[in-house]
C-alpha positions in Angstrom: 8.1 7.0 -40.4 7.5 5.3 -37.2 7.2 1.6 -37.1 5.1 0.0 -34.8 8.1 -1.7 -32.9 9.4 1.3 -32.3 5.9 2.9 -31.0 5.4 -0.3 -29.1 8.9 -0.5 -27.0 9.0 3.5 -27.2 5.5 2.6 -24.9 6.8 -0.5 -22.8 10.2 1.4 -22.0 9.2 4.4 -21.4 6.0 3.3 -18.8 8.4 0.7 -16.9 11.3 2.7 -16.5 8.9 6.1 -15.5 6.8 4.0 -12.9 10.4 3.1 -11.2 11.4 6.3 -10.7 8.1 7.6 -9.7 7.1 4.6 -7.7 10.7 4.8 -5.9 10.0 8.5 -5.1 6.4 8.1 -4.0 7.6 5.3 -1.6 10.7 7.2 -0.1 8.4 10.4 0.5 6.0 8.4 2.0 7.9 6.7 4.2 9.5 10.2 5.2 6.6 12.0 5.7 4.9 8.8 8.0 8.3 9.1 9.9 7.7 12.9 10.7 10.1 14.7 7.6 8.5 17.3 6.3 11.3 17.2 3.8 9.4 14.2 2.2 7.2 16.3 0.7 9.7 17.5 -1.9 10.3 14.0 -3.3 5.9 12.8 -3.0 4.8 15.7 -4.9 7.1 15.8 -8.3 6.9 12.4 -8.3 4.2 11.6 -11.2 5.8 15.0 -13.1 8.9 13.5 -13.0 8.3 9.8 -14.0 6.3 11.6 -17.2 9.7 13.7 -18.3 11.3 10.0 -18.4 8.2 9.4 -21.3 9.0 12.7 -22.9 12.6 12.5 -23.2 12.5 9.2 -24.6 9.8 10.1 -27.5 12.2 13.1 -27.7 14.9 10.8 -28.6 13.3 8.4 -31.2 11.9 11.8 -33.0 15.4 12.9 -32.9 16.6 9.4 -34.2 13.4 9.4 -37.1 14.7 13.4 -38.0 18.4 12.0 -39.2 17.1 9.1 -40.9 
């Protein structure tokens, strides 16, 4: 069974870490796209996607962790 530490720092970890990687990709494909790449595109569009697998794959993990208990 899940405790409610586990629920509570699988939440805190999971929502700091993801709105890194998505905040760091938002801000580089802005900036590219202001400064005329159209290549920034690829990096501003996955961005919320990919700061939601970081979620995933942790929850992944700690059901894993709960399975072999």
């Amino acid at each position: 069974m899940i405790t409610r530490g586990e629920l509570i720092m699988l939440g805190l970890s999971a929502g700091v870490s993801g709105g890194l990687i998505g905040g760091i990709m938002l801000g580089i494909g802005m900036n590219l796209i202001v400064a005329g790449a159209n290549i920034g595109w690829l990096l501003l569009l996955p961005a919320a996607p990919a700061s939601a697998l970081v979620g995933w794959i942790m929850a992944r993990r700690l059901a894993r962790q709960l399975d072999e208990k």
